[in-house]
Backbone bond lengths (Angstrom), bond angles and torsions (degrees), N, CA, C in turn:
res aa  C-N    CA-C-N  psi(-1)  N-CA   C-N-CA  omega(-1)  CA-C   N-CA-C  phi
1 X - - - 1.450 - - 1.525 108.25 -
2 X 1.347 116.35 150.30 1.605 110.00 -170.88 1.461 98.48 -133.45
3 X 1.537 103.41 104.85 1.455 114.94 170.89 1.854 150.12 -50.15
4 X 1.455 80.26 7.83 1.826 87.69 173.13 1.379 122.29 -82.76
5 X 1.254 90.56 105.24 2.081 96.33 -170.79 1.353 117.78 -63.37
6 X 1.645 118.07 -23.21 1.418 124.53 -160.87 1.641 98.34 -106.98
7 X 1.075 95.26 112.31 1.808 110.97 -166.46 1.810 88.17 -99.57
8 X 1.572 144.72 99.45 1.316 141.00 157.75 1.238 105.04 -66.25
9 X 1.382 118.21 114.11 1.566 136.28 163.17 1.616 115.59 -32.19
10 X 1.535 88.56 -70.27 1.879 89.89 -171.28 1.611 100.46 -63.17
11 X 1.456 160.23 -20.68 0.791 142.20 155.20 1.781 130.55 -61.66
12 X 1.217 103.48 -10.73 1.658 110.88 163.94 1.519 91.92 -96.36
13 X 1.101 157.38 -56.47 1.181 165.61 170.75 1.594 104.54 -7.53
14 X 1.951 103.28 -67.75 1.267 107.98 -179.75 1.303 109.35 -70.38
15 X 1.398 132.54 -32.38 1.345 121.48 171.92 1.691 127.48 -42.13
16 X 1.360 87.44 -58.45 1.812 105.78 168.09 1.645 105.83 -45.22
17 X 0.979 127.83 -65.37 1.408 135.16 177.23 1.538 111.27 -39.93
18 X 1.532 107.82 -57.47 1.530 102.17 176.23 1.358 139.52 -84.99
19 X 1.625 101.25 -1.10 1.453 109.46 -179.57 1.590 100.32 -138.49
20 X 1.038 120.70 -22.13 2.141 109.45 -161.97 1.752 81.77 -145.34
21 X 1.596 97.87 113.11 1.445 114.94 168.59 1.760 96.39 -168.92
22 X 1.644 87.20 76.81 1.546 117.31 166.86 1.853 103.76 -32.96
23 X 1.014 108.52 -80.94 0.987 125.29 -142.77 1.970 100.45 -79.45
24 X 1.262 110.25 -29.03 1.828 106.29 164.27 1.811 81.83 102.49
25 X 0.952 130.34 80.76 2.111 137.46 -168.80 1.750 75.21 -117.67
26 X 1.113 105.44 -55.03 1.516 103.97 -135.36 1.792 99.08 -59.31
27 X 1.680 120.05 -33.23 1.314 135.51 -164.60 1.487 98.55 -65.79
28 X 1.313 118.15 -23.45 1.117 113.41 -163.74 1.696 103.77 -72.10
29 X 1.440 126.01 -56.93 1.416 139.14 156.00 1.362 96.16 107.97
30 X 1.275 112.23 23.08 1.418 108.83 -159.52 2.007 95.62 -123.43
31 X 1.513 110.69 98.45 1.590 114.07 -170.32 1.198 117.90 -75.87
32 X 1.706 119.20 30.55 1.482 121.14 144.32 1.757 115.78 -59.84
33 X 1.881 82.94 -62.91 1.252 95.74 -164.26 1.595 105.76 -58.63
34 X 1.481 124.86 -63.53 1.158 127.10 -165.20 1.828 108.68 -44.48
35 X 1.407 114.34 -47.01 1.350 113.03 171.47 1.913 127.52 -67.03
36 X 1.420 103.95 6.14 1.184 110.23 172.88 1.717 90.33 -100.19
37 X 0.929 142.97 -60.29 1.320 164.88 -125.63 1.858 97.42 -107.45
38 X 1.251 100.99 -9.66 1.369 90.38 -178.13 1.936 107.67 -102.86
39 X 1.483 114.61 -28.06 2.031 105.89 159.83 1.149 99.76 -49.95
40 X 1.167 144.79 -57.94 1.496 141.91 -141.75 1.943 90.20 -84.10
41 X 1.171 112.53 -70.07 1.692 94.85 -165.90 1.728 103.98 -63.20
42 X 0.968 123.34 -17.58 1.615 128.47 171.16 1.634 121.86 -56.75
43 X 1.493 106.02 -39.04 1.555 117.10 160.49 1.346 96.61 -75.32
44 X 0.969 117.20 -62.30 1.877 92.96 -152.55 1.790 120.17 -61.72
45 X 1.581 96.20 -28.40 1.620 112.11 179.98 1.648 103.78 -70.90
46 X 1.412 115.09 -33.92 1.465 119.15 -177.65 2.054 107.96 -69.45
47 X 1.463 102.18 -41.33 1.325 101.90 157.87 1.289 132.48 -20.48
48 X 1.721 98.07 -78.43 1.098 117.67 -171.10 1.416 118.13 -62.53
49 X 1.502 113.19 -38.12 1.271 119.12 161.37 2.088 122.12 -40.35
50 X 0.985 81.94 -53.76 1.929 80.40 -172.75 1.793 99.25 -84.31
51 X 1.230 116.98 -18.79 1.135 85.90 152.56 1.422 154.59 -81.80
52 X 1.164 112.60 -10.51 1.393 151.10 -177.97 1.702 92.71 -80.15
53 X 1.720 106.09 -53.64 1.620 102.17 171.62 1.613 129.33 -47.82
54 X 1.781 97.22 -41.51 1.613 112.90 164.48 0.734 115.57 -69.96
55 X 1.110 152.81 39.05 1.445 139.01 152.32 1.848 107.31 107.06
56 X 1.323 121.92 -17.12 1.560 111.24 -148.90 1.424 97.96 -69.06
57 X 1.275 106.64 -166.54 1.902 109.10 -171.10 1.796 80.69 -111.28
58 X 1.533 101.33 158.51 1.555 113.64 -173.19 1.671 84.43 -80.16
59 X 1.074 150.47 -43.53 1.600 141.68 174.29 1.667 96.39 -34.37
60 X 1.334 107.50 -56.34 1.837 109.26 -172.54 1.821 111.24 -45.55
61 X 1.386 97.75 -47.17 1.406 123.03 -159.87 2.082 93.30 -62.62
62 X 1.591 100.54 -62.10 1.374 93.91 173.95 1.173 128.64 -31.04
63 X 1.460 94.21 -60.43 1.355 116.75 -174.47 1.811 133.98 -34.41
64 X 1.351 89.02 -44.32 1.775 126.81 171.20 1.273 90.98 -83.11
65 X 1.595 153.68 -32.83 1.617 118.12 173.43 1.606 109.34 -79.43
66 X 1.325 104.47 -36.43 1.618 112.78 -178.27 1.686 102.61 -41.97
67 X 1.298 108.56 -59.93 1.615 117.32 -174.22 1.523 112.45 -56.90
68 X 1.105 114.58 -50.33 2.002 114.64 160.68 1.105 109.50 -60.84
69 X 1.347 124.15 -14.82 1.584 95.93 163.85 1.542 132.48 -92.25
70 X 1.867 95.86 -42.77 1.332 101.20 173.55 1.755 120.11 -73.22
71 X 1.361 110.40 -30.38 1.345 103.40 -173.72 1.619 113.94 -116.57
72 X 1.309 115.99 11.46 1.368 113.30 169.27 2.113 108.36 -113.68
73 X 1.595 91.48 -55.00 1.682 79.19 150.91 1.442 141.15 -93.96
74 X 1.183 100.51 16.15 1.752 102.51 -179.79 1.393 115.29 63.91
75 X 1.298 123.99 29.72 1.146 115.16 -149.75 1.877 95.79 -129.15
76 X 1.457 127.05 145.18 1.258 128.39 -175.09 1.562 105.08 -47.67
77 X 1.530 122.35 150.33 1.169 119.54 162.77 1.873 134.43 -47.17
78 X 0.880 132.11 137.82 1.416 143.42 174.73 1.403 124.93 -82.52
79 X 1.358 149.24 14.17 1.241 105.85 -75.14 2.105 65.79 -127.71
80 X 1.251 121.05 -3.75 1.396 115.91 172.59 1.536 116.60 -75.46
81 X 1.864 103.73 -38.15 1.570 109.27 168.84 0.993 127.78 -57.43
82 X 1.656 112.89 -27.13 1.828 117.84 -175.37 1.245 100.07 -100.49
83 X 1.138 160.15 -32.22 1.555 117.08 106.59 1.305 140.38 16.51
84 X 0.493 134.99 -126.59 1.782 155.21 159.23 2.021 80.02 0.70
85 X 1.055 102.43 -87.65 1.458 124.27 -177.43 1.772 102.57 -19.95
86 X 1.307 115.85 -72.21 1.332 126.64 -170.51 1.894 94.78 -62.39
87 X 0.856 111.04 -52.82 1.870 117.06 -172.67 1.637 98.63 -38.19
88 X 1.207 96.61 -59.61 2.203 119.29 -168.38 1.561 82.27 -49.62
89 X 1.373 144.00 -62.44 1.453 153.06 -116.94 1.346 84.04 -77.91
90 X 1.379 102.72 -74.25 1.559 132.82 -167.11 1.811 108.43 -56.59
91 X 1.083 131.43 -29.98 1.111 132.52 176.22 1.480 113.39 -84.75
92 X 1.576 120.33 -32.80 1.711 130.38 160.49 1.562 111.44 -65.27
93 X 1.488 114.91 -24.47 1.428 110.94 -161.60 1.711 90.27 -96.03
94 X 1.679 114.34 -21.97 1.877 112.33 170.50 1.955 109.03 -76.54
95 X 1.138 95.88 -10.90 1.736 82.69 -161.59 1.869 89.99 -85.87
């Protein structure tokens, strides 16, 4: 379990941006979209965060982006970004 209670948003924020951007916001370059698009990946990345805080295994953590992607956006699996994605989380949530 990894004891840092204070989870900073915009630092999962930039994570999401540099590794898990399901949906392709960022290509657009255009900070309507990304700032609409950024509550929504902000919950789910904040998710993953406290769970990872509870105790879950970072496999769990994947696991839960894989599923927002394929079955909440319909969208093909990710499954190297949520990876990458969950790794960044877990290494911000040790520092």
């Amino acid at each position: 379990m990894i004891e840092n209670n204070r989870i900073e948003v915009l630092a999962l924020r930039q994570i999401g941006w540099d590794h898990w951007d399901p949906i392709g916001i960022r290509q657009f370059g255009d900070l309507a979209w990304q700032n609409e698009a950024a509550d929504e990946y902000d919950h789910y990345l904040l998710h993953a965060a406290r769970m990872i805080q509870a105790g879950s295994t970072l496999e769990a953590a994947t696991e839960y982006l894989e599923r927002i992607i394929t079955e909440h956006m319909g969208l093909g699996a990710h499954r190297n970004a949520s990876l990458q994605t969950i790794d960044a989380i877990a290494a911000y949530l040790r520092s």
